[in-house]
gemmi code that builds the backbone of each chain (N, CA, C; Angstrom):
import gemmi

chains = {
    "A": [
        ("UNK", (-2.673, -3.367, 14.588), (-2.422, -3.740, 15.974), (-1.190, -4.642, 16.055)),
        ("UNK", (-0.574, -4.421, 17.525), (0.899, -5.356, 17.260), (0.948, -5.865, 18.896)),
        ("UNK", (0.926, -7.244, 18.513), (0.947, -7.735, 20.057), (2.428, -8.790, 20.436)),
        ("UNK", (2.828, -8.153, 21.389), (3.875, -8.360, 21.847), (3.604, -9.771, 23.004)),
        ("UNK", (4.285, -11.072, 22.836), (3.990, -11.852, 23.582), (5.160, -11.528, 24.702)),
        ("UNK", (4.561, -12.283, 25.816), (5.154, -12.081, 27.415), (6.937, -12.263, 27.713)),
        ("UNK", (7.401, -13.598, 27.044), (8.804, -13.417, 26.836), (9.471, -12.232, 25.815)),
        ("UNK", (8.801, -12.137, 24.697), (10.134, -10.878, 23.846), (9.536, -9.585, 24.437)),
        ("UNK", (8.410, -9.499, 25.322), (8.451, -8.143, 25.994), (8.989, -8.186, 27.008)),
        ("UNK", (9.618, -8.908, 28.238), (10.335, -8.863, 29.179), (11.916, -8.236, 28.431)),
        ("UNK", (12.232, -9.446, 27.396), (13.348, -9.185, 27.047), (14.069, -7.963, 26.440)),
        ("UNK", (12.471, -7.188, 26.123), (12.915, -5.936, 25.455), (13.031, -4.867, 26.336)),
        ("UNK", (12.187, -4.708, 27.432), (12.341, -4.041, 28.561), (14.009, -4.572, 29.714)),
        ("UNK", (14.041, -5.198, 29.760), (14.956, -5.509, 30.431), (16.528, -5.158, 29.342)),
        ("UNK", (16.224, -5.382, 28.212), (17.794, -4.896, 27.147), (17.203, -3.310, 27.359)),
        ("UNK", (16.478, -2.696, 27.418), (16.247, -0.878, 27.341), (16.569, -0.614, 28.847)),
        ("UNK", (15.877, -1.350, 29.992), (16.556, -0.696, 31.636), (18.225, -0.777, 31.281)),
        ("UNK", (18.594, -2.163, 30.803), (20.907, -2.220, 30.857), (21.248, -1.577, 30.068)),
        ("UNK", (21.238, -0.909, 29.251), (21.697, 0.163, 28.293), (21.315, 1.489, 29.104)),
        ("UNK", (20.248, 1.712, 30.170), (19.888, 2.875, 30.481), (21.484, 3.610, 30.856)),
        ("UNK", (21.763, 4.809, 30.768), (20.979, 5.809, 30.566), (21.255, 6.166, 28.744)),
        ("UNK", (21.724, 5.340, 28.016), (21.987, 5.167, 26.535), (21.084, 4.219, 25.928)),
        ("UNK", (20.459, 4.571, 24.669), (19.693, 3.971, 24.031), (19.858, 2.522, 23.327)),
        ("UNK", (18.920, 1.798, 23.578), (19.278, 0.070, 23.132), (18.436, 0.107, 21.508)),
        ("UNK", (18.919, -1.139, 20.969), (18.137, -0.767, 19.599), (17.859, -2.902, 19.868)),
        ("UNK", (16.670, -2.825, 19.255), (16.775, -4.717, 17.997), (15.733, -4.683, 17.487)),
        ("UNK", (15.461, -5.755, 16.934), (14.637, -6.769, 16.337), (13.282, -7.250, 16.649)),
        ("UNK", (12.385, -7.033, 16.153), (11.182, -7.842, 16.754), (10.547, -8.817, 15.703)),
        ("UNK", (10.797, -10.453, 15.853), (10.825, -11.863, 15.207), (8.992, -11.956, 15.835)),
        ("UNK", (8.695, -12.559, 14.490), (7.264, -13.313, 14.611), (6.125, -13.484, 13.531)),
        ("UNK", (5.304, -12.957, 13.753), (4.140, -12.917, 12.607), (3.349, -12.268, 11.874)),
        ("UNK", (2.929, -11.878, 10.492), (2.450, -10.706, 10.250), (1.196, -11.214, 9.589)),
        ("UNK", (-0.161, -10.655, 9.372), (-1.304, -11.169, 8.778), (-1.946, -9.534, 8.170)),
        ("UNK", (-1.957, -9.065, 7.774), (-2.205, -7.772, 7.536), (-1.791, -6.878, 8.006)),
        ("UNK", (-2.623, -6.292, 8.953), (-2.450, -5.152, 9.662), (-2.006, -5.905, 11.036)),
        ("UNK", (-2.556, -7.139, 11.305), (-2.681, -7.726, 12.681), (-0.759, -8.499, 12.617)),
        ("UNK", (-0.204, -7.897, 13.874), (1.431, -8.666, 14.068), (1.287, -8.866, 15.445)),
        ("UNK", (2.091, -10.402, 14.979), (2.394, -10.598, 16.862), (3.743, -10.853, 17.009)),
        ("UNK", (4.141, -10.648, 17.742), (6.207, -10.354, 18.385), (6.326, -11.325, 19.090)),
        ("UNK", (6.937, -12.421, 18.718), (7.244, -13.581, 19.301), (8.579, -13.936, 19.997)),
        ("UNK", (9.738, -13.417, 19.144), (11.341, -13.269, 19.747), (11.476, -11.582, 19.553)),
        ("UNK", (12.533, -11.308, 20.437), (12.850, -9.899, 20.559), (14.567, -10.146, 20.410)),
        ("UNK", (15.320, -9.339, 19.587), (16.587, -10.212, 19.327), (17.115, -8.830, 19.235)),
        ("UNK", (18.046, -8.974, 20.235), (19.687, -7.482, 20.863), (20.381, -7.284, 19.607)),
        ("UNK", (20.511, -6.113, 19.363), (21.160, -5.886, 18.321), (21.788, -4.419, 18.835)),
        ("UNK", (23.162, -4.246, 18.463), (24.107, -3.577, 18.909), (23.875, -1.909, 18.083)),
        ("UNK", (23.556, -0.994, 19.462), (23.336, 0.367, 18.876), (24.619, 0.524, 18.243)),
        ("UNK", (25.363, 1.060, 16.482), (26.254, 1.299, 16.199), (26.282, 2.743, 16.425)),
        ("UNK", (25.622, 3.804, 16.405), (25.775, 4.762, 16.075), (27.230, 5.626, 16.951)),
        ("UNK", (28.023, 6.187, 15.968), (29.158, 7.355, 15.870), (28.415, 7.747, 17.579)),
        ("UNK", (29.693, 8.297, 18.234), (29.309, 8.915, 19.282), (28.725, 8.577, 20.801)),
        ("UNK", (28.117, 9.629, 21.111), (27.383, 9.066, 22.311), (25.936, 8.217, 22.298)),
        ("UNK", (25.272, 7.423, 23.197), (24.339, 6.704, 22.836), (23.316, 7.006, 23.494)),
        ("UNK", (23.419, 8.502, 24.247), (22.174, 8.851, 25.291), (21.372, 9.235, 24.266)),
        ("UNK", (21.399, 9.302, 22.956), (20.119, 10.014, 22.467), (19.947, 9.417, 20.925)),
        ("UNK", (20.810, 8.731, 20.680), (20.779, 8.286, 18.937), (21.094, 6.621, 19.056)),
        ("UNK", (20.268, 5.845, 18.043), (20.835, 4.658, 17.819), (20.937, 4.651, 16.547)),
        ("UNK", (21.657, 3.324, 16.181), (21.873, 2.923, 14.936), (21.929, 1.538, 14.460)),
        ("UNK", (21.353, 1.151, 13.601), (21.362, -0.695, 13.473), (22.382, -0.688, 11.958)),
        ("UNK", (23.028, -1.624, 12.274), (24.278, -1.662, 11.044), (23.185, -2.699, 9.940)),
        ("UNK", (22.980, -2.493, 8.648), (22.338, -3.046, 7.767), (22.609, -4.380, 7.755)),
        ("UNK", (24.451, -4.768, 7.644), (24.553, -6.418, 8.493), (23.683, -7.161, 8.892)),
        ("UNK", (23.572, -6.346, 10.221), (22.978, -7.057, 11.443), (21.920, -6.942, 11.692)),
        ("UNK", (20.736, -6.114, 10.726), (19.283, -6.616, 10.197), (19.043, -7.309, 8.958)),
        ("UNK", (20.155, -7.335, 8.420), (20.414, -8.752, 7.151), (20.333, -10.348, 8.169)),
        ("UNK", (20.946, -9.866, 8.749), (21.190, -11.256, 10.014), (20.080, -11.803, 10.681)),
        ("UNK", (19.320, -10.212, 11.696), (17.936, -10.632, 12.101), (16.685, -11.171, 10.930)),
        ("UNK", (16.878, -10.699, 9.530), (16.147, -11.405, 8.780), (16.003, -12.787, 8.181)),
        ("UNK", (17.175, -13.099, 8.332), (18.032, -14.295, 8.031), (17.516, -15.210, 9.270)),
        ("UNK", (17.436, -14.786, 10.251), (16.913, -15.693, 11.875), (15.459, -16.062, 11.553)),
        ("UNK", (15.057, -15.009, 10.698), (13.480, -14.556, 10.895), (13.158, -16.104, 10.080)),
        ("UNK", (13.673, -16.194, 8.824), (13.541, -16.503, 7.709), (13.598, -18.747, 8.233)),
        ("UNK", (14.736, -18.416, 8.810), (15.351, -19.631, 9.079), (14.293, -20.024, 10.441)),
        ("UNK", (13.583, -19.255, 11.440), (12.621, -19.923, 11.874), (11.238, -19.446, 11.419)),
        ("UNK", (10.947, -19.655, 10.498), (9.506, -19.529, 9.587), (9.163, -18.477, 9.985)),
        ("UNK", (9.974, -17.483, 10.411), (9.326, -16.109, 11.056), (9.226, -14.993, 10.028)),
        ("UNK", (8.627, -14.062, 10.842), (8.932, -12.697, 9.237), (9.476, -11.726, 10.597)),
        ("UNK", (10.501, -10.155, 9.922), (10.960, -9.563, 10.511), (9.806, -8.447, 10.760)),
        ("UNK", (8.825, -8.609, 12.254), (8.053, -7.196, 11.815), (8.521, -6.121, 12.313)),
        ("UNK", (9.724, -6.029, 13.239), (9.479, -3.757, 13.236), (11.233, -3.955, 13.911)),
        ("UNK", (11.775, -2.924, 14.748), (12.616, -2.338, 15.452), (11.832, -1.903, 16.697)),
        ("UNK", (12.709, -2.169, 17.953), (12.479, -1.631, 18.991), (13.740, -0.508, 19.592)),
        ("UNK", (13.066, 0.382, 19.869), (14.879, 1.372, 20.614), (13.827, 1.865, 22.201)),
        ("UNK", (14.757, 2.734, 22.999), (14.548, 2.966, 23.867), (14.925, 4.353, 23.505)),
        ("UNK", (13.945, 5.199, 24.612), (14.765, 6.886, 24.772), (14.364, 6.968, 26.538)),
        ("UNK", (15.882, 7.007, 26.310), (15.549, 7.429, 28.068), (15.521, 8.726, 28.559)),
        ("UNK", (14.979, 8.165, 29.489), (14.620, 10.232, 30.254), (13.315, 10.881, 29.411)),
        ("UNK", (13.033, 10.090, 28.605), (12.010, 10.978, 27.750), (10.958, 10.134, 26.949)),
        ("UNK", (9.963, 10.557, 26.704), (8.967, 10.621, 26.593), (9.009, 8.988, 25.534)),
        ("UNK", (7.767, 8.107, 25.258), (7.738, 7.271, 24.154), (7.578, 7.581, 22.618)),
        ("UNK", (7.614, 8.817, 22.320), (7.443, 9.792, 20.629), (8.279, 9.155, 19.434)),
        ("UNK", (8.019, 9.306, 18.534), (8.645, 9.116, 17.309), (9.142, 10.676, 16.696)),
        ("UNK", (10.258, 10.342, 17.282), (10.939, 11.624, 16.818), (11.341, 12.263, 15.745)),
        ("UNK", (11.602, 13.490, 15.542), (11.932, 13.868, 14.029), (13.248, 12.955, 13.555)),
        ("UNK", (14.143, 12.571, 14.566), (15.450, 12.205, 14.360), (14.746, 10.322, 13.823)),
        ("UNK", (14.078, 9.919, 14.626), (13.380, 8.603, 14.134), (13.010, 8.836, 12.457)),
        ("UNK", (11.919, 9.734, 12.532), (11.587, 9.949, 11.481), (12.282, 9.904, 10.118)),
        ("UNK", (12.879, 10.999, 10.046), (13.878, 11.056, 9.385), (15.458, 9.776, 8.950)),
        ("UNK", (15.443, 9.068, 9.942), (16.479, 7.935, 9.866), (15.574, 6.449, 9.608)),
        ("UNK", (14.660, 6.557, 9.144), (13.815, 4.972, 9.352), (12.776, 4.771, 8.074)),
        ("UNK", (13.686, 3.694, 7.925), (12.798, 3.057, 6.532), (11.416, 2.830, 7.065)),
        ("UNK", (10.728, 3.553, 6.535), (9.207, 3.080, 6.796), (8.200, 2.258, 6.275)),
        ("UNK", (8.788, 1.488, 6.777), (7.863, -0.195, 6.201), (7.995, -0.827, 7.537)),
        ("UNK", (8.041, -0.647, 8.507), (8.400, -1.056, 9.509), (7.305, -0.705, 10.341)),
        ("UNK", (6.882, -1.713, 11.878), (6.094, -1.151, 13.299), (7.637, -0.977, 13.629)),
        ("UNK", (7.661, 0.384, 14.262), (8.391, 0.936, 15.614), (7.843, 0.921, 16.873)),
        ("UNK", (8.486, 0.044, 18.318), (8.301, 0.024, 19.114), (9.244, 0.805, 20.188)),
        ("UNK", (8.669, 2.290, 20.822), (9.685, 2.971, 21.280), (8.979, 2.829, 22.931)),
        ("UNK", (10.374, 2.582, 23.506), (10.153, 2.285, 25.489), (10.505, 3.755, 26.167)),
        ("UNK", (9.870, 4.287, 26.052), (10.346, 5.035, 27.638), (10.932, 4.690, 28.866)),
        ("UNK", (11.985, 4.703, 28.957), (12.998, 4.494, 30.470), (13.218, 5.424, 30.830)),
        ("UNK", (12.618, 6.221, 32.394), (12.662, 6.897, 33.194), (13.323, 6.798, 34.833)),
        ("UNK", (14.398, 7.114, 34.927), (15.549, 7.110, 35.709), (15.606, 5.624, 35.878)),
        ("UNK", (15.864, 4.592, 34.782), (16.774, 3.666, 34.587), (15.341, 2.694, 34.941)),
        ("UNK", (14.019, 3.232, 35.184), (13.162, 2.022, 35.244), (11.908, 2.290, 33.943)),
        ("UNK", (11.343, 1.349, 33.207), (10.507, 1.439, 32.327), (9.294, 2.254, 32.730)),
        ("UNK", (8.938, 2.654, 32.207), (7.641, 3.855, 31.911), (6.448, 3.622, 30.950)),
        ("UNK", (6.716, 3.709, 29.946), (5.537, 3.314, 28.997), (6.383, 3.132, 27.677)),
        ("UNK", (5.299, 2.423, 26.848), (6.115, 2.390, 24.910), (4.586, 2.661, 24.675)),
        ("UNK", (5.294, 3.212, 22.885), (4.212, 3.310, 21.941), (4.340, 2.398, 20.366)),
        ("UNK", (3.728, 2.149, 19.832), (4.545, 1.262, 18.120), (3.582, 2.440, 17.680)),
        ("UNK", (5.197, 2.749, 16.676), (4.601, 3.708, 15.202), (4.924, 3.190, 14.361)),
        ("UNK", (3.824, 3.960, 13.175), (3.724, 3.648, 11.776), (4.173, 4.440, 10.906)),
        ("UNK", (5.088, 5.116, 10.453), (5.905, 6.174, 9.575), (5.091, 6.218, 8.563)),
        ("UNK", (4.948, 6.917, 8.108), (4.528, 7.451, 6.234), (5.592, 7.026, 5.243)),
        ("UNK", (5.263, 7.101, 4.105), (6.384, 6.565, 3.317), (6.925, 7.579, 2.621)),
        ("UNK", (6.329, 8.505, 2.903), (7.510, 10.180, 2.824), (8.564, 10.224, 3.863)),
        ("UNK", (8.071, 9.777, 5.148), (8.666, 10.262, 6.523), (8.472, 11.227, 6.986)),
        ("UNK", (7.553, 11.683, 6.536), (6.828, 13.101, 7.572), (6.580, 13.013, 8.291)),
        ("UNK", (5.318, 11.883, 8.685), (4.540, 11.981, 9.795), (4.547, 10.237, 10.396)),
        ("UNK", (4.380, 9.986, 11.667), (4.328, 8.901, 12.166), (3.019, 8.921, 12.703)),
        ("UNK", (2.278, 7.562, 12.930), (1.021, 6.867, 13.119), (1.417, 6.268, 14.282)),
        ("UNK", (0.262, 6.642, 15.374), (0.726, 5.599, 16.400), (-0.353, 4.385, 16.489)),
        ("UNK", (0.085, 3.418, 16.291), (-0.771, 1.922, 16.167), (-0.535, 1.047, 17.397)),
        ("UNK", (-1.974, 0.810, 17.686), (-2.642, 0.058, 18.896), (-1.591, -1.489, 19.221)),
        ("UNK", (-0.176, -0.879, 20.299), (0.309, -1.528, 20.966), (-0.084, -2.875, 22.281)),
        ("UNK", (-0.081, -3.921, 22.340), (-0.209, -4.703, 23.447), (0.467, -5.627, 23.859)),
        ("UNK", (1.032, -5.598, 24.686), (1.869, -6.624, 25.327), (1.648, -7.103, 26.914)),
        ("UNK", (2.199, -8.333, 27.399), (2.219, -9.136, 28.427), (2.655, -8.105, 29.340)),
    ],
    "B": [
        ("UNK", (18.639, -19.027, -12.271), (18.139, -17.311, -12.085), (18.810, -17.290, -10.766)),
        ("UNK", (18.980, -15.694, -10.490), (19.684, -15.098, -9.578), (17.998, -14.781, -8.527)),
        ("UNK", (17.925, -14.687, -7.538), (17.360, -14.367, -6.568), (16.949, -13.351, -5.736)),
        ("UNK", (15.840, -12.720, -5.091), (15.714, -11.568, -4.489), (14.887, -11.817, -3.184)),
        ("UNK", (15.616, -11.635, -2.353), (14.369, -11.578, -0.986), (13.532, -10.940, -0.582)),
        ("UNK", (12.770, -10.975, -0.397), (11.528, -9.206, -0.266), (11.433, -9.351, 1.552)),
        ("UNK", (11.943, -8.435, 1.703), (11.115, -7.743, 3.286), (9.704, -8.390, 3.323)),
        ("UNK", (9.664, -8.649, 4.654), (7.674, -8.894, 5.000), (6.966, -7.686, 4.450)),
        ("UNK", (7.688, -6.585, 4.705), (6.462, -5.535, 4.727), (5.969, -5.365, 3.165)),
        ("UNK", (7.067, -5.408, 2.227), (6.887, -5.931, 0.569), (6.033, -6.993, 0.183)),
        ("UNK", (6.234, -7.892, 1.072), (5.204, -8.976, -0.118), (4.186, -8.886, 0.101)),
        ("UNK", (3.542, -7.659, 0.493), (2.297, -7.104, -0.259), (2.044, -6.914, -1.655)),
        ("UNK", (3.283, -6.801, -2.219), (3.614, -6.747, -3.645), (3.449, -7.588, -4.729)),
        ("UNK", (4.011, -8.727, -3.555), (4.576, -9.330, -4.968), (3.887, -10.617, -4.352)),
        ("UNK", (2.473, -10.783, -4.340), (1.721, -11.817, -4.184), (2.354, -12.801, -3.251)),
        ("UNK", (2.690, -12.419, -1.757), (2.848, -13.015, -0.649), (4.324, -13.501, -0.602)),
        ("UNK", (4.703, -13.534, -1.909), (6.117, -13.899, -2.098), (7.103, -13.774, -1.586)),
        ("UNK", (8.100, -14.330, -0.719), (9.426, -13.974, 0.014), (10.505, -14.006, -1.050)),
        ("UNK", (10.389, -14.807, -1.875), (11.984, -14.741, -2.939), (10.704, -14.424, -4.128)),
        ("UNK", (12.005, -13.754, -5.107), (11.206, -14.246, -6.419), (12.262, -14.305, -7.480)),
        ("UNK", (12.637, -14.465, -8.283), (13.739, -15.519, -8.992), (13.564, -14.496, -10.595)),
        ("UNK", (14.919, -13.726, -10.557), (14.748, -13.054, -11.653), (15.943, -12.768, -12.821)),
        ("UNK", (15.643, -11.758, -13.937), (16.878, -11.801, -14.758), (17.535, -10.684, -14.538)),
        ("UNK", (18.865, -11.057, -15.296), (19.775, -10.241, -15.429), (21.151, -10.040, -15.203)),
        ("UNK", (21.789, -9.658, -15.900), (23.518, -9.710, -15.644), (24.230, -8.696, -14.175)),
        ("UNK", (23.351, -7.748, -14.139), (23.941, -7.027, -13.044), (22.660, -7.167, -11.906)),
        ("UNK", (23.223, -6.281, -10.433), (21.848, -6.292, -9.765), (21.335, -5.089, -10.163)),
        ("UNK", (21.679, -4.097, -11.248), (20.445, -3.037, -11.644), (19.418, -3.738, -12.552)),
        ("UNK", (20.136, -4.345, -12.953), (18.916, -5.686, -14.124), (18.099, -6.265, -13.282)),
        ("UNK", (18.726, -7.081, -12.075), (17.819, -7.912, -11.611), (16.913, -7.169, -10.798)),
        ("UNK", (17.185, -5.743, -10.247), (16.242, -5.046, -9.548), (15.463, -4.621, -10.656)),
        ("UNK", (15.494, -4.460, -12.059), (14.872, -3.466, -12.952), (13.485, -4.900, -13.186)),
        ("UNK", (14.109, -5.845, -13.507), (13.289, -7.240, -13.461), (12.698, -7.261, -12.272)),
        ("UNK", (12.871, -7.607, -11.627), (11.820, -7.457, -10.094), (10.792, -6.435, -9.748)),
        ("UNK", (10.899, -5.267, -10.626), (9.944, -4.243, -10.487), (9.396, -4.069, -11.780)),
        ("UNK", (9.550, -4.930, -12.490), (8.996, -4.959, -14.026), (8.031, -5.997, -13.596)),
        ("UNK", (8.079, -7.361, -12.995), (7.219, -8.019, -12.453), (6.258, -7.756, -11.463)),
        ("UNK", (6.867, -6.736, -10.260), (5.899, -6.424, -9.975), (6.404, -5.065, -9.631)),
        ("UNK", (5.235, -4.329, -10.377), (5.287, -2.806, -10.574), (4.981, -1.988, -9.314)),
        ("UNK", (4.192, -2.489, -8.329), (3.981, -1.573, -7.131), (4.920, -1.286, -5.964)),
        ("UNK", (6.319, -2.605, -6.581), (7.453, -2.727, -5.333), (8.682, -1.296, -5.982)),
        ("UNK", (8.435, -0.693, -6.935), (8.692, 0.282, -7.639), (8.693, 1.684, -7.013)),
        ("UNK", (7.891, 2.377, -6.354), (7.699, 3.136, -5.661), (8.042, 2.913, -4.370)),
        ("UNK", (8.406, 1.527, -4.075), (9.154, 1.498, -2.655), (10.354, 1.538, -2.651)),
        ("UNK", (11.171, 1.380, -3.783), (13.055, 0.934, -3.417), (12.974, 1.965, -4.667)),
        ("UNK", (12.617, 3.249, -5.139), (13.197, 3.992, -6.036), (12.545, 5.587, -5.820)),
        ("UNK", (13.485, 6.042, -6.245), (12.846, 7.639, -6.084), (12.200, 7.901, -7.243)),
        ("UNK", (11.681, 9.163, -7.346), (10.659, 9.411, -8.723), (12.033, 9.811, -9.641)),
        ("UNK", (13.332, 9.969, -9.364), (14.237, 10.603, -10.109), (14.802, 8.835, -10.799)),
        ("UNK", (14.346, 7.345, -9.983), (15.102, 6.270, -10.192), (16.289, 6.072, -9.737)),
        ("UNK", (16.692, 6.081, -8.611), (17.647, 6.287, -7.843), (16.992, 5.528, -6.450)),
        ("UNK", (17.762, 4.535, -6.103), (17.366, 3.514, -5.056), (16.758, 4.871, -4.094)),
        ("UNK", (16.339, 4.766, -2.981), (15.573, 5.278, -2.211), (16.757, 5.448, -1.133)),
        ("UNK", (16.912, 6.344, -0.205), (17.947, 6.796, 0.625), (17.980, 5.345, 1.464)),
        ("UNK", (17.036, 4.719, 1.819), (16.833, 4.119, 3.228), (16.715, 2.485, 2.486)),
        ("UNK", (17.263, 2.495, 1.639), (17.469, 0.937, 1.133), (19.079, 0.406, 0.780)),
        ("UNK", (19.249, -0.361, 0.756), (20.691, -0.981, 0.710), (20.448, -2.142, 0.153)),
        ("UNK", (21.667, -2.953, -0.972), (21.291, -4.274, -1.636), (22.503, -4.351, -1.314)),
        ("UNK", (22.249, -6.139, -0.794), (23.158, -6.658, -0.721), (23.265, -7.746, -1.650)),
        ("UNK", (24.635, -8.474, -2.195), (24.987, -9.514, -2.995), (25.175, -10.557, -2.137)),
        ("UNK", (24.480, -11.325, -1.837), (24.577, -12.514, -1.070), (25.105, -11.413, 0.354)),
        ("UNK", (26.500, -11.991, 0.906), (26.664, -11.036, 2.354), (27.274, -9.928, 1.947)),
        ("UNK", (27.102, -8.970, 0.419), (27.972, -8.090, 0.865), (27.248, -6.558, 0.428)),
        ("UNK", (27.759, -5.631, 0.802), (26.592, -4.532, 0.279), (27.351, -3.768, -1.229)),
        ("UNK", (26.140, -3.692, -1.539), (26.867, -3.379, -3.182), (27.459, -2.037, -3.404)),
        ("UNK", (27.430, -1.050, -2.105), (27.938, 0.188, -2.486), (29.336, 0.116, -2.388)),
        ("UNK", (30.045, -1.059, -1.851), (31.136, -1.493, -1.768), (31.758, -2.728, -3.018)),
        ("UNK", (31.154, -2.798, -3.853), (31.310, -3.589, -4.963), (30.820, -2.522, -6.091)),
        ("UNK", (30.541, -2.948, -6.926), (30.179, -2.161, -8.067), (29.164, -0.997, -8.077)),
        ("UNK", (28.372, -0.990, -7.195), (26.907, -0.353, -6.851), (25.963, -1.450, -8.063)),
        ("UNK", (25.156, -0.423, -8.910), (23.963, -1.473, -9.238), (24.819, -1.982, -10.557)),
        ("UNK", (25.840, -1.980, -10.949), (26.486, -2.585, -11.709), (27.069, -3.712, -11.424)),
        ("UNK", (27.031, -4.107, -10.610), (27.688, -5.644, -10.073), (27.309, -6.596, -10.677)),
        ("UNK", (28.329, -7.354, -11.096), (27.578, -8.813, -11.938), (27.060, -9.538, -11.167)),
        ("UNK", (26.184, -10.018, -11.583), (25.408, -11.568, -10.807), (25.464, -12.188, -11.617)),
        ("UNK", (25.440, -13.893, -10.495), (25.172, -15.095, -10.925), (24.142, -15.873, -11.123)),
        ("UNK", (23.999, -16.781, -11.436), (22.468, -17.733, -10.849), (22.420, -17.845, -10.311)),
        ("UNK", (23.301, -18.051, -9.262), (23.213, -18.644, -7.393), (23.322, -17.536, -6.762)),
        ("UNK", (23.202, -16.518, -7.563), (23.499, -15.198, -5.949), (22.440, -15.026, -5.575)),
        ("UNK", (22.505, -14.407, -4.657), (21.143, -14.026, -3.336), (21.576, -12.642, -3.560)),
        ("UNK", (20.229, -11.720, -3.960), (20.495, -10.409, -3.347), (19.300, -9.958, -2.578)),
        ("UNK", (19.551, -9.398, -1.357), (18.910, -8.774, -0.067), (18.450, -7.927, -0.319)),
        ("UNK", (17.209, -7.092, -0.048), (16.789, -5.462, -0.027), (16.882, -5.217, 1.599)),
        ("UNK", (17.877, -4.729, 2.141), (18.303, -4.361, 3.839), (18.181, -2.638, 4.022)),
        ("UNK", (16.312, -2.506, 4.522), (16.549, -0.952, 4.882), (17.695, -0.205, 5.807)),
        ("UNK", (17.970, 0.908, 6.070), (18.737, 1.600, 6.744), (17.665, 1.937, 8.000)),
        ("UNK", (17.927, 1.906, 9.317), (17.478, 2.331, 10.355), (18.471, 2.655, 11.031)),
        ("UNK", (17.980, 3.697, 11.602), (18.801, 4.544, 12.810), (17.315, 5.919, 13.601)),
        ("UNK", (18.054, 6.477, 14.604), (17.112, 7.273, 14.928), (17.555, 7.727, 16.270)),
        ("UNK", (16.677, 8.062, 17.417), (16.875, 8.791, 18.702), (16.244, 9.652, 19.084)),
        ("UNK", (16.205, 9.921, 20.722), (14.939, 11.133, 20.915), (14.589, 12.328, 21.021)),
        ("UNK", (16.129, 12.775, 20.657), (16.281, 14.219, 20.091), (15.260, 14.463, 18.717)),
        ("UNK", (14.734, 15.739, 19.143), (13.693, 15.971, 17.926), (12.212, 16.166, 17.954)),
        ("UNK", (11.856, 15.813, 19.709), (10.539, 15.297, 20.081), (9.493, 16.221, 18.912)),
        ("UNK", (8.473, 16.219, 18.591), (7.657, 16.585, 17.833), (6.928, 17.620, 18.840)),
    ],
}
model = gemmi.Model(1)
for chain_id, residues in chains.items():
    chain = gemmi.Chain(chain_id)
    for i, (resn, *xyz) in enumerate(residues, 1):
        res = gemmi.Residue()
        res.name, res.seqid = resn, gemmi.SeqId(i, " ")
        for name, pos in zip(("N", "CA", "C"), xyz):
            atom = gemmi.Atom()
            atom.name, atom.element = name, gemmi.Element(name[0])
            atom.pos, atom.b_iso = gemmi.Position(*pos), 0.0
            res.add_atom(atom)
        chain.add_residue(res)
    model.add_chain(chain)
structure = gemmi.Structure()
structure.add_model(model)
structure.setup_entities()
């Protein structure tokens, strides 16, 4: 289970509506106890990816060296990535799949004509075949 | 000793541990040491062929080693090296 407190979920919805109709990518800062995480900071991190951004993101290894480094420096641990897909559905896509270290919760937002819709957090396999969707909650 | 940071999602591994302080002249040593200590972080940063894992990246203090030596890079006692997965993705692909 991964619970998202009331400030880094505003902040993450609100960085996925200003990027609409192109995909936002960051960080989710806080706490991990097993299975049980809670998302305390939500921290912007710049989609790099080549190209257009309506459908692909990319986090430069840098600049999750950096968010770990934040994590670290406020007693935090780094638990997952958040992106947005707009126009479409909250899924963990083959293109997710396939591009994502899986050790990670993924938190994906649905933005539907530039206003939020729903998210889901997945759990990847450590093949990357298949994604797990794990019991999301937030403010 | 030269240094290694473990991801949260790792120190399942390596007994809760965030650093763990290891040997070796290059970072293929100090990664070969770090998974000699603890053997289950082994199957996470290597393929069955031994070949870092597509979706991992080491860095030497700030820099990434595929731009320095790769796992041949010398280390120091004071270096820091990072394990920084690769993420990317998008919603092309829906399942």
């Amino acid at each position: 289970m991964i619970r998202v407190a009331g400030e880094p979920w505003r902040e993450m919805v609100a960085h996925a509506q200003s990027t609409y109709p192109n995909e936002c990518c960051g960080a989710m800062l806080g706490r991990v106890d097993g299975e049980q995480k809670e998302v305390l900071v939500a921290m912007r991190l710049e989609n790099s990816s080549a190209g257009s951004h309506a459908a692909r993101y990319e986090l430069r290894p840098e600049d999750l060296l950096a968010a770990d480094k934040e994590a670290r420096a406020r007693g935090m641990d780094l638990v997952g990535i958040y992106h947005s897909h707009p126009d479409c559905g909250a899924y963990f896509s083959e293109t997710d799949l396939k591009n994502s270290c899986p050790w990670y919760s993924f938190i994906v937002l649905s933005i539907q004509k530039g206003t939020f819709d729903h998210a889901n957090s997945w759990l990847p396999n450590a093949e990357q075949t298949a994604a797990e969707k794990e019991e999301l909650i937030y403010a | 000793m030269p240094k290694i940071l473990i991801p949260t999602p790792l120190r399942q591994y390596t007994g809760k541990q965030d650093t763990v302080h290891v040997k070796g002249a290059t970072v293929g040593e100090a990664l070969s040491d770090l998974t000699t200590q603890h053997k289950d972080l082994r199957r996470n940063l290597f393929s069955d062929e031994g070949k870092l894992r597509s979706f991992v990246n080491v860095y030497l203090n700030d820099e990434d080693i595929r731009y320095l030596s790769k796992e041949a890079t010398p280390v120091k006692d004071t270096d820091t090296i990072s394990i920084v997965p690769s993420i990317a993705g998008g919603s092309r692909g829906a399942f």
